[in-house]
MILO-848191 format. One record per residue (C-alpha): residue number from 0; x, y, z; residue in one letter. Coordinates in Angstrom, 1 decimal. Example, Ala and Ser with C-alpha at 12.3 -4.5 7.8 and 13.67 -1.06 7.14 Angstrom:
<rs>
k:xx:yy:zz:r
0:12.3:-4.5:7.8:A
1:13.7:-1.1:7.1:S
</rs>
This chain:
<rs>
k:xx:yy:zz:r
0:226.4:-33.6:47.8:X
1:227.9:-30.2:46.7:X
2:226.8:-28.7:49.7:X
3:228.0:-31.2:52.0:X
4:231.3:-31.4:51.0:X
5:231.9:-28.0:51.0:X
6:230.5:-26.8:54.4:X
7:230.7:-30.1:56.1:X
8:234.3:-32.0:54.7:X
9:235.7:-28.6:53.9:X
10:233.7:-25.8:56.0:X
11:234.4:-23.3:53.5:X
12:230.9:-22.0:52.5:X
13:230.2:-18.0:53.5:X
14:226.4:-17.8:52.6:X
15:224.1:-17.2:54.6:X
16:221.4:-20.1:55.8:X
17:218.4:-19.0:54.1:X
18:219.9:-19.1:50.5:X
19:221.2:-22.6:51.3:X
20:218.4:-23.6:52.8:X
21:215.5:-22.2:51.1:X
22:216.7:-19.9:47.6:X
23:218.9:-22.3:46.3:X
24:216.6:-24.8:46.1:X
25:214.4:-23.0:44.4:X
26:216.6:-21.8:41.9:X
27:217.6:-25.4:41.1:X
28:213.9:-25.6:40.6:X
29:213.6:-23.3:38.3:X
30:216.6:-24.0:36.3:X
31:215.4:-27.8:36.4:X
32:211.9:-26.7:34.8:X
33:213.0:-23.7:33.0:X
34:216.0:-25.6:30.7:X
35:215.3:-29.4:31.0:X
36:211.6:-30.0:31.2:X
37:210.8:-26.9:29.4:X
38:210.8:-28.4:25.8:X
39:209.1:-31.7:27.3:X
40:206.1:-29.6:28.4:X
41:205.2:-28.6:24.6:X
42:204.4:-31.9:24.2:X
43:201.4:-32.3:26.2:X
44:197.8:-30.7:25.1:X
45:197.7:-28.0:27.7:X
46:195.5:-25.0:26.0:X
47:192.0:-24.2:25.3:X
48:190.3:-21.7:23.6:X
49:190.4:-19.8:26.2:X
50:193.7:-20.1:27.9:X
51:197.3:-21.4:27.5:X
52:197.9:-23.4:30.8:X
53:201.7:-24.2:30.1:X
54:203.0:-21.6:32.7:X
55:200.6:-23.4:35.1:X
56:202.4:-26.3:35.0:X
57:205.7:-24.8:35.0:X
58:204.8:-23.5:38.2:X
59:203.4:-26.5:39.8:X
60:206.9:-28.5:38.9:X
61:208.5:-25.7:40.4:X
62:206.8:-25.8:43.5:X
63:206.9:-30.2:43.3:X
64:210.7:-30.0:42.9:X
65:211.4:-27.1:45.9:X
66:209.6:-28.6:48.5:X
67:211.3:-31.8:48.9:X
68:214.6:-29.9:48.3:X
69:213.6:-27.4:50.9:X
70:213.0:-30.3:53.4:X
71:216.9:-32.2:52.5:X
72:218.8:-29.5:52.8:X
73:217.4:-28.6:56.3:X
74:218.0:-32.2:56.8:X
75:221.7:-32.2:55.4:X
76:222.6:-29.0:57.4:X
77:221.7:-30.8:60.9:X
78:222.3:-34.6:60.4:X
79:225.4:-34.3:59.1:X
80:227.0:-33.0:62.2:X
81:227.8:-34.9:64.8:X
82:227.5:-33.6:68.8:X
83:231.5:-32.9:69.9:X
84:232.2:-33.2:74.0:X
85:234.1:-30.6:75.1:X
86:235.4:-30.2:78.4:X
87:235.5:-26.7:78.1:X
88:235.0:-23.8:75.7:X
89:238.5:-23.4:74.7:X
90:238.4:-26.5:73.2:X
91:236.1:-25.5:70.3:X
92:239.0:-23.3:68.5:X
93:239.8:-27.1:67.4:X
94:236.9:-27.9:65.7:X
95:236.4:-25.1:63.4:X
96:234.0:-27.3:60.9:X
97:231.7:-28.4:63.5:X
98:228.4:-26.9:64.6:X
99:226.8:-29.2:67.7:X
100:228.6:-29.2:71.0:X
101:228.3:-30.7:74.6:X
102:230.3:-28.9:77.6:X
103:231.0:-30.4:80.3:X
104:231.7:-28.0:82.8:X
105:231.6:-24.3:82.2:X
106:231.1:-20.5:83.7:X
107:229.4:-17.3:82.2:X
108:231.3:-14.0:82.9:X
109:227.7:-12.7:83.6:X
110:228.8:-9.3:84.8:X
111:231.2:-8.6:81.4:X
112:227.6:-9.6:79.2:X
113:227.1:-7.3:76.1:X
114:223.9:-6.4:74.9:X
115:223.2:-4.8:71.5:X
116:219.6:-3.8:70.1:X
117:218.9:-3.1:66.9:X
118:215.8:-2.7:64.6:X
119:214.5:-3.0:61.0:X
120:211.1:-2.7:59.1:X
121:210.0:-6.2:57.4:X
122:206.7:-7.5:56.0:X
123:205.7:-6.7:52.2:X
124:204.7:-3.2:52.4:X
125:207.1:-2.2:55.3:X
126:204.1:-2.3:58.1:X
127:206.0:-4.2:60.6:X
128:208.8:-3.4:62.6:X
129:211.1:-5.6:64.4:X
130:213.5:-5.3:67.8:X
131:216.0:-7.4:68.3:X
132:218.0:-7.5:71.6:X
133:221.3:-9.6:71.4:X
134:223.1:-10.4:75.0:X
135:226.8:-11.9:73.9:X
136:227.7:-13.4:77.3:X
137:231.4:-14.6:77.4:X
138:232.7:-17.7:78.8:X
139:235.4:-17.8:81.6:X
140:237.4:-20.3:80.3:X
141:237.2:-18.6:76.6:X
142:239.3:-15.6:77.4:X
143:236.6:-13.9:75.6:X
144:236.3:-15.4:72.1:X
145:233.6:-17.8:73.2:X
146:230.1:-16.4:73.4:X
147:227.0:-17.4:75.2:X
148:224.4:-16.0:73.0:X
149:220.7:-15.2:73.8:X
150:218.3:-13.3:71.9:X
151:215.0:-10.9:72.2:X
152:212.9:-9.9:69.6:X
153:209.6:-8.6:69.3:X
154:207.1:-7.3:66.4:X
155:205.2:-4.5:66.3:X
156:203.2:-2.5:63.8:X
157:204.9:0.1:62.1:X
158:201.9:1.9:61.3:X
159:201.6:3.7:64.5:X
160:203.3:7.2:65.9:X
161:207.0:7.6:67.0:X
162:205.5:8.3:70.6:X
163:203.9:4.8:70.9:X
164:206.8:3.0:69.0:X
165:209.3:4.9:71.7:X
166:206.8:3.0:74.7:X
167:207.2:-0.2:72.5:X
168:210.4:-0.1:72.4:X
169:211.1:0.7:76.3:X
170:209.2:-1.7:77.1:X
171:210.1:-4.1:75.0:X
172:214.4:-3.4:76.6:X
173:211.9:-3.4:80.2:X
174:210.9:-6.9:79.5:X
175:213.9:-8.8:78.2:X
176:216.3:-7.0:80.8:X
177:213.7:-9.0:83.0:X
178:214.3:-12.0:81.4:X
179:217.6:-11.9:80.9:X
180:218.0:-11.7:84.8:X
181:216.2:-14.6:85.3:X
182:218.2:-16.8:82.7:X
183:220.3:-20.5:84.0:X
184:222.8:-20.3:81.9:X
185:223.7:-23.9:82.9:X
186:220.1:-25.3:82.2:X
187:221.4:-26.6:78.9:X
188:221.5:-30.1:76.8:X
189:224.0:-29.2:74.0:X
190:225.0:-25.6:72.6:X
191:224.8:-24.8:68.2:X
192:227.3:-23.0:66.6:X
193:225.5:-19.7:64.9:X
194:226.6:-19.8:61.2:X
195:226.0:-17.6:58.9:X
196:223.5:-15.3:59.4:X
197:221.9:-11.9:60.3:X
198:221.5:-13.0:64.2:X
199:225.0:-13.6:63.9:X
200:225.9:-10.4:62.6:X
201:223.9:-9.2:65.6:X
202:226.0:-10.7:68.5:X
203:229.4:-9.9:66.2:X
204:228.1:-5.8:66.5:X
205:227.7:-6.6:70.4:X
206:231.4:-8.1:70.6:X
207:232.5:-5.2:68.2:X
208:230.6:-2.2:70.1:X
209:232.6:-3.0:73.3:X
210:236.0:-4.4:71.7:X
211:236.5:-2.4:68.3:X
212:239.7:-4.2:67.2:X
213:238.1:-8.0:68.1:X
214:238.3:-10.1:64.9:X
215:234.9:-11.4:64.0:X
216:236.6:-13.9:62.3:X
217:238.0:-15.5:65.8:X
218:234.4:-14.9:67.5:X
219:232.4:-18.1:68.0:X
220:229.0:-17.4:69.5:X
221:226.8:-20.6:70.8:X
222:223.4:-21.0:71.2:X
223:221.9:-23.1:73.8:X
224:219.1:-25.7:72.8:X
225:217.5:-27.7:75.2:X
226:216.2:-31.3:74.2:X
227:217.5:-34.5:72.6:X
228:220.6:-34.2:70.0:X
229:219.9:-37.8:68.9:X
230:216.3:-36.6:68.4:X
231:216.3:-33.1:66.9:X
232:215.4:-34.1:63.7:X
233:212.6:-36.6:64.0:X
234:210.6:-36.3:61.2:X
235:212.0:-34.8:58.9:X
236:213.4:-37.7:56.8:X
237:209.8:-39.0:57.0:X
238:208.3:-35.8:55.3:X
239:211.0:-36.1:52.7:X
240:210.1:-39.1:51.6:X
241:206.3:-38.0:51.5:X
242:206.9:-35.1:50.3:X
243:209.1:-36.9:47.7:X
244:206.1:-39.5:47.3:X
245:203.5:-36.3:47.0:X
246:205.2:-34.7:44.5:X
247:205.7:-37.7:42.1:X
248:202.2:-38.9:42.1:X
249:200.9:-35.4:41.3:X
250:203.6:-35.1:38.5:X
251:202.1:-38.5:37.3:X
252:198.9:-37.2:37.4:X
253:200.0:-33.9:35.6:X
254:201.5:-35.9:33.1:X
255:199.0:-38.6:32.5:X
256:195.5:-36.7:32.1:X
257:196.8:-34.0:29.2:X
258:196.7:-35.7:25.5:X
259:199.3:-35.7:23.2:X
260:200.0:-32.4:21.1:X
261:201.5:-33.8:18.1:X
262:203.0:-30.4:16.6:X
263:204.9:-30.2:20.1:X
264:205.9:-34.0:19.7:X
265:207.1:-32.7:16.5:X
266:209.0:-29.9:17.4:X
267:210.5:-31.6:20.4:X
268:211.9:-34.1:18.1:X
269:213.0:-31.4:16.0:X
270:214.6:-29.9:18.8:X
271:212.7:-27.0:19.0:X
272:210.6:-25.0:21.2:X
273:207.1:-24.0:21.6:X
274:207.3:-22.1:25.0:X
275:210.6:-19.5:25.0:X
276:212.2:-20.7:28.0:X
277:211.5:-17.7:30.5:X
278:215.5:-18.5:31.8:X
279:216.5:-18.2:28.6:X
280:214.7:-14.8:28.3:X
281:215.8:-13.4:31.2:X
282:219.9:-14.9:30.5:X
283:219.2:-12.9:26.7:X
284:218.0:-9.9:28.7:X
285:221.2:-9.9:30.9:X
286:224.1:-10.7:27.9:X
287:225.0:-6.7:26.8:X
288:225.2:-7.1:23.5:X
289:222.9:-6.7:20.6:X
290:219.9:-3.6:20.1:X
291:219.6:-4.2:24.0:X
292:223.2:-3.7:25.3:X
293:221.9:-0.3:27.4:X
294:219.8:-2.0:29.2:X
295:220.9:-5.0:29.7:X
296:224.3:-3.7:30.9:X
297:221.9:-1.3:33.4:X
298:219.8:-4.4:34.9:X
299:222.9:-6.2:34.7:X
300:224.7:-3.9:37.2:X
301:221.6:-4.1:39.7:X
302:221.6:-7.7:39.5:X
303:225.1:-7.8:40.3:X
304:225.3:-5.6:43.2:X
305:222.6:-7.3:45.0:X
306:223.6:-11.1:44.6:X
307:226.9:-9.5:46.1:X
308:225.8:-7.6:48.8:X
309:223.3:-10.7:50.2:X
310:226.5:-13.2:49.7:X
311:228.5:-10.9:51.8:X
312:225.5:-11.3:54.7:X
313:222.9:-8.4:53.7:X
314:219.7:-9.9:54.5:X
315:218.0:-11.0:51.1:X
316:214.5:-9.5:52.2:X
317:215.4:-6.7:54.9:X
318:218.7:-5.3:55.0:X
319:219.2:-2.8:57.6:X
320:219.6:0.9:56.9:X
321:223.4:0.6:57.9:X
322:224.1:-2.3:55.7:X
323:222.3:0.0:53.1:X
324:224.4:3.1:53.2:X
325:228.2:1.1:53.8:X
326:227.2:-0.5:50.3:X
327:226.7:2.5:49.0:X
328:223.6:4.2:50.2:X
329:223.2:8.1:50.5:X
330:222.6:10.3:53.2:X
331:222.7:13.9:53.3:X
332:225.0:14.3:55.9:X
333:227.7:11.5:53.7:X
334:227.0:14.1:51.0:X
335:227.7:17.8:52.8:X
336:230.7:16.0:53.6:X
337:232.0:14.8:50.3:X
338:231.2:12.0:49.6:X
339:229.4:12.5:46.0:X
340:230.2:9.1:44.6:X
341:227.3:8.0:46.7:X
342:224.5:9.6:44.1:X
343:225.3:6.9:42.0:X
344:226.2:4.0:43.8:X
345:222.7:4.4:45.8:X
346:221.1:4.1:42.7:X
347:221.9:0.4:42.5:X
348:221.6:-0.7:46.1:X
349:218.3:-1.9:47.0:X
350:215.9:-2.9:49.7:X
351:215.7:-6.7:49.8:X
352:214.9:-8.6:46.9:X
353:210.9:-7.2:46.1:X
354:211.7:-3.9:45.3:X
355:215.4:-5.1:43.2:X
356:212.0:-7.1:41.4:X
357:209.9:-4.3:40.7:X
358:212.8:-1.9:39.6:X
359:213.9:-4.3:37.5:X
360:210.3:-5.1:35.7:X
361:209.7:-1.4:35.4:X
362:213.3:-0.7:33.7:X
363:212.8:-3.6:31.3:X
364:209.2:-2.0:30.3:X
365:210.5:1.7:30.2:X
366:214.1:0.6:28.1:X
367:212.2:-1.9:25.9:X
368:210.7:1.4:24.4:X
369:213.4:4.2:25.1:X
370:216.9:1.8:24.1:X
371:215.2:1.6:20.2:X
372:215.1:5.1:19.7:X
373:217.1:6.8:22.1:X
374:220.2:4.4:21.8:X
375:222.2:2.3:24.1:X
376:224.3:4.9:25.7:X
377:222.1:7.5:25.8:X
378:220.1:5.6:27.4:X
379:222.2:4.4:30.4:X
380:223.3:8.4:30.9:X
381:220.1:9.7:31.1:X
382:219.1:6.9:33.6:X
383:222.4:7.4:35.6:X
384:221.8:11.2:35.2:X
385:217.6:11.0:36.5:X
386:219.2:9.1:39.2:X
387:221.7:11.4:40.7:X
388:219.1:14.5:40.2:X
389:216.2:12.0:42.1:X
390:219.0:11.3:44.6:X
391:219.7:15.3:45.8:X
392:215.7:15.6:45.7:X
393:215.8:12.8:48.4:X
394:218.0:13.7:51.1:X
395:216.6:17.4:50.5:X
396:213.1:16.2:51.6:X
397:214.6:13.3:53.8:X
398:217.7:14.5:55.6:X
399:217.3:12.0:57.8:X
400:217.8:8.1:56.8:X
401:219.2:6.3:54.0:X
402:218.1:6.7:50.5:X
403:219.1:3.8:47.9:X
404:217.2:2.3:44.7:X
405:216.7:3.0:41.0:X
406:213.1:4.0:41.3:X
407:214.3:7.8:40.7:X
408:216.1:7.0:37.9:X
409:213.2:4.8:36.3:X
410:210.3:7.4:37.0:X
411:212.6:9.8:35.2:X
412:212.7:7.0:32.3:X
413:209.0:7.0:32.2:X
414:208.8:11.2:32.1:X
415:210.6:10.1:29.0:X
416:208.0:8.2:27.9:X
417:204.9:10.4:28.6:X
418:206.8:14.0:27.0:X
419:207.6:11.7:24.0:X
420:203.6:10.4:23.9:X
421:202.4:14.1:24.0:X
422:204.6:14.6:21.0:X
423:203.3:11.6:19.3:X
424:206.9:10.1:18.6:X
425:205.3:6.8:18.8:X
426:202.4:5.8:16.8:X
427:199.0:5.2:17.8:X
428:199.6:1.6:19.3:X
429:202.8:2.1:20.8:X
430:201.1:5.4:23.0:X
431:198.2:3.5:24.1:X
432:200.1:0.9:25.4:X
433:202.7:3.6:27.2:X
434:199.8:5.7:28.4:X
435:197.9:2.2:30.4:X
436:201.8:1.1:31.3:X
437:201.7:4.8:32.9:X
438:198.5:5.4:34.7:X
439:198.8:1.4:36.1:X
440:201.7:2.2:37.7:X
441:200.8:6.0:38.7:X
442:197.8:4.2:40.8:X
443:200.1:2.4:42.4:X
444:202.4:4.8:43.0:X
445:199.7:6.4:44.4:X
446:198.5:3.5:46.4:X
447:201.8:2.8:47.7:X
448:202.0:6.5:49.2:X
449:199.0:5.5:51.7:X
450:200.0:1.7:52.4:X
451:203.9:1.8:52.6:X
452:206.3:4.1:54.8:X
453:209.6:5.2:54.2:X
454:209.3:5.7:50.5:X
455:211.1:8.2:49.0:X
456:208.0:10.0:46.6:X
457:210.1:12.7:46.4:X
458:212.8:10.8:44.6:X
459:210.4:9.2:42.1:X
460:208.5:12.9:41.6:X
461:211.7:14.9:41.1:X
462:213.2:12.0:38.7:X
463:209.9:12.0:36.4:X
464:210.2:15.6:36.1:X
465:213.8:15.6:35.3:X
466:213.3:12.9:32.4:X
467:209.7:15.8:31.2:X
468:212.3:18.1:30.6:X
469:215.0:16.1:29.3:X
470:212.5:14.4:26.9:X
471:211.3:17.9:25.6:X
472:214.5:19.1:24.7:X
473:215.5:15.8:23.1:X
474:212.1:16.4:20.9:X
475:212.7:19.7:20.3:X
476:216.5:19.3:18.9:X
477:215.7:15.4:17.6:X
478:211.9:15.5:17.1:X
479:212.2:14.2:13.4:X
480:215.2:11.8:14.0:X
481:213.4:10.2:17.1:X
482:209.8:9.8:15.3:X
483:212.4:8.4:12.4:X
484:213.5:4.9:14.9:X
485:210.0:4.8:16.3:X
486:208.9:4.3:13.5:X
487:211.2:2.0:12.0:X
488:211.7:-0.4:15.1:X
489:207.8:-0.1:15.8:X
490:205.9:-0.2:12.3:X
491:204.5:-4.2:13.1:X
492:202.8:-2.6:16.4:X
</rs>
């Protein structure tokens, strides 16, 4: 309801379609399960001997409660327009809130056609990469603010040479030039508005590479579809409701089966809580205040910057290497020419949301051990201070690209970590545990280096070894002190 009345009544909603459509949902989800039926779950007799099932079930609700959300808000973004007649592209200035249009009678300025190409690196462990070829074609009757847009894209793997990914990609501009020559542009039922987006961010860098003062803003790019309007979404209020249907009965079952536990009956009543909510964790982890401020405040900043860098339009999974350095990314030709701010800043910009998740797992492991001992703000200036040092290091082995991401910062964390284990400021628990933390993630450091491309291993070996030193010249000025708060916040271990 939100949703529709905001971009539908009101059409003020600037985020992107796939956090509507898919990562909304699924935070609702995981609020839902997280907060409310959380505390509900304690009452059911969910463990063995053997295993604790409870995050089991969180995680089938989860995945009950996203997919029919999923399925309504695709449902909501495309039934609740209606298709406008036009008689010409002019015409759609007037409707700014709309999306679905029919026009009557029009012409494509086919010679004044801009093309822009473009390219980025996607899948899990960067082994794909993508061309896109956008053609913004503009309409006669527009006075060129109306766009006829069509679009190319092909994968390949990323894996290969630069000799066979420059024959890929000629080809690839061979082949679409060849289709693009062959297009009707009237062979078309009705025409959708492109929202927001990162295709439309494509066609607006078309329109912007050939007329550098056009507004974006006053841009409207259409899409041609082919087909019925009436029918465009058959089926999916069906699947909703099965989906819907689905999801109910296996809750029912879920529900059913399980006996009662009567401590978590109790506690429920009580108002209490078995199972820490892992929201709640996570909100604690994020509030600076407390023993924890330093790195809360630290994973609090990253946070931050992403969630306002993919509201803006960065992709959420693949951002492209400009969107990465005009948010703050570093190059070493931005540095020779000034521009120092950008050893920080890059520290906090990251690659789409997996590797904002693993920096952020791997700073909460290395300052849940550091923040006790070294305090909060010495914490945050040695990680800032890793980070600018693992920066340099990276655009002195990589002069070419963007470099971005706390990785640096946190391996110099970890160097922390291992100088203070070889000085035995921990005790005998507390190193074990640092020393399989370590070599687990030096493996797949290691791993990585033979499975994904375009990682900086520089960065994250120049950062460690900032934070070895560091760390033995904290122990040899504050041996005794630091072996003092290990010891005091770590004596249960």
């Amino acid at each position: 309801m939100i949703r529709w009345f905001l971009e539908v009544k009101l059409g003020f909603l600037p985020i992107q379609d796939i956090w509507l459509d898919f990562m909304f949902p699924f935070f609702f989800s995981y609020l839902t399960v997280s907060i409310w039926l959380n505390k509900r779950i304690q009452i059911l007799d969910i463990q063995n001997k053997k295993k604790d099932h409870s995050f089991n079930y969180k995680l089938a609700m989860v995945v009950l409660i996203t997919v029919p959300f999923i399925i309504s808000q695709n449902y909501i973004s495309s039934a609740s327009y209606d298709l406008n007649h036009l008689a010409s592209p002019t015409e759609i200035h007037n409707l700014k809130n709309e999306k679905f249009f029919k026009i009557d009678q029009f012409n494509v300025e086919q010679q004044k056609c801009i093309s822009y190409v473009t390219s980025k690196i996607t899948e899990k462990y960067n082994d794909d990469l993508d061309f896109i070829l956008y053609y913004a074609c503009p309409f006669e009757e527009a006075n060129t603010s109306v766009y006829y847009g069509i679009k190319y894209s092909k994968r390949i793997d990323n894996d290969i040479t630069d000799v066979q990914k420059q024959a890929e990609y000629e080809s690839f501009l061979a082949k679409s030039k060849t289709k693009f020559a062959q297009v009707d542009f009237q062979k078309v039922d009705y025409f959708k508005k492109e929202t927001y987006s990162n295709f439309l961010k494509g066609y607006e860098a078309a329109i912007l590479e050939k007329h550098p003062k056009a507004n974006p803003e006053n841009q409207v790019i259409l899409i041609p579809k082919n087909g019925s309007f009436v029918n465009r979404n058959d089926g999916t209020f069906k699947w909703f409701f099965i989906m819907l249907g689905v999801a109910f009965f296996i809750y029912s079952l879920m529900v059913a089966f399980p006996k009662l536990n009567k401590k978590g009956l109790k506690a429920f009543h009580n108002n209490k809580n078995f199972y820490e909510s892992s929201f709640s964790f996570f909100l604690n982890l994020l509030i600076p205040v407390g023993k924890s401020k330093g790195l809360s405040f630290l994973l609090l900043c990253n946070c931050i910057v992403f969630l306002v860098m993919v509201c803006l339009g960065v992709d959420f999974l693949y951002p492209t290497s400009k969107e990465l350095f005009e948010y703050g990314g570093e190059t070493k030709e931005s540095i020779m020419q000034g521009e120092y701010w950008r050893l920080l800043t890059s520290i906090f910009i990251h690659r789409g949301a997996n590797h904002l998740f693993s920096n952020l797992v791997t700073l909460s492991i290395a300052g849940f051990f550091l923040e006790p001992i070294l305090k909060s703000f010495k914490l945050v200036i040695l990680f800032l201070l890793c980070g600018v040092l693992s920066g340099i290091a990276s655009i002195y082995w990589y002069p070419v690209g963007v470099s971005i991401g706390a990785s640096g910062a946190i391996s110099g964390l970890f160097g922390l970590l291992v100088i203070f284990n070889l000085f035995k400021i921990f005790n005998a628990s507390i190193t074990y545990i640092i020393w399989m933390i370590f070599f687990t993630l030096l493996f797949i450091m290691i791993f990585s280096a033979f499975v994904m491309s375009n990682i900086s291993h520089a960065a994250h070996i120049i950062g460690f070894i900032s934070g070895f030193f560091i760390g033995a010249l904290l122990t040899l000025i504050q041996g005794d002190v630091l072996k003092k708060e290990a010891s005091l916040h770590f004596s249960s271990w």
